[in-house]
C-alpha positions as CSV (number, residue, x, y, z in Angstrom):
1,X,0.0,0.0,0.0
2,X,1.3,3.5,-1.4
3,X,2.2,5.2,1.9
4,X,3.8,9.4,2.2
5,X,7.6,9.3,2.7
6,X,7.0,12.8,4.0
7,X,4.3,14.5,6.3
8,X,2.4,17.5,4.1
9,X,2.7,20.6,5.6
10,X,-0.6,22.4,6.2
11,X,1.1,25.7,3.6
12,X,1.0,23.1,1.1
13,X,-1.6,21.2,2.0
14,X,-4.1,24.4,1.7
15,X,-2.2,25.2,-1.4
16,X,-3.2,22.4,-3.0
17,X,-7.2,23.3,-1.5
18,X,-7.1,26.9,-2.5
19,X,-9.8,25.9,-5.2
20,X,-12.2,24.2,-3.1
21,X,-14.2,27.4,-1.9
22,X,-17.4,28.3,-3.3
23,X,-17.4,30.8,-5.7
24,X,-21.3,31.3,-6.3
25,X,-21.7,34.7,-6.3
26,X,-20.2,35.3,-10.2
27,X,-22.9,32.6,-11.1
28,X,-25.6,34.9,-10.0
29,X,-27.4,37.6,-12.3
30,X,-30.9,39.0,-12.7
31,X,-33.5,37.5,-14.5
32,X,-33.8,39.8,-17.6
33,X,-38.2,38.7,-17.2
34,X,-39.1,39.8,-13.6
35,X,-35.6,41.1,-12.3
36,X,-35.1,38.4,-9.5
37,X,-31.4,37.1,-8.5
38,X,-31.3,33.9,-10.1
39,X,-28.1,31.2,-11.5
40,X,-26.7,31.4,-14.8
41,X,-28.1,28.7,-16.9
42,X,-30.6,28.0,-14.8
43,X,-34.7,28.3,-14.4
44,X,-35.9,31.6,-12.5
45,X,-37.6,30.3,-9.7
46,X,-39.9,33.3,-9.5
47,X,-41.1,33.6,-12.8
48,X,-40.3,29.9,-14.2
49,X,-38.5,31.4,-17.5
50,X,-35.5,30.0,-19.4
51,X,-33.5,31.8,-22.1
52,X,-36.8,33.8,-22.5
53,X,-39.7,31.8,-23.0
54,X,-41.8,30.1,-19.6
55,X,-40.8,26.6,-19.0
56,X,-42.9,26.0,-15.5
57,X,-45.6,27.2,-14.3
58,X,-45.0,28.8,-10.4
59,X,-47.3,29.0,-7.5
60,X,-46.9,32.1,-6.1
61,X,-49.1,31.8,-3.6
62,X,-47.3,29.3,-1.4
């Protein structure tokens, strides 16, 4: 079994996890429809639009 020689220091060891974070808040834009924050490439929950047409009906009332 493929065991470290040497113990990985915690520098490189969050090196190496530097990517890991979240980064959500570039995927976030306003629906060009109702002007709710909403992901890129994704349904508008509010309105239920997609690349300008309605996909889904939403119940707004709850």
């Amino acid at each position: 079994m493929a065991v470290p020689k040497k113990r990985t220091s915690s520098s490189r060891r969050n090196m190496r996890r530097s990517h890991h974070a979240l980064k959500t808040n570039a995927a976030v834009i306003l629906c060009p429809e109702c002007g709710e924050p909403k992901l890129l490439h994704h349904i508008c929950q509010s309105c239920g639009t997609y690349k300008g047409r309605k996909v889904i009906d939403v119940d707004r009332h709850g």
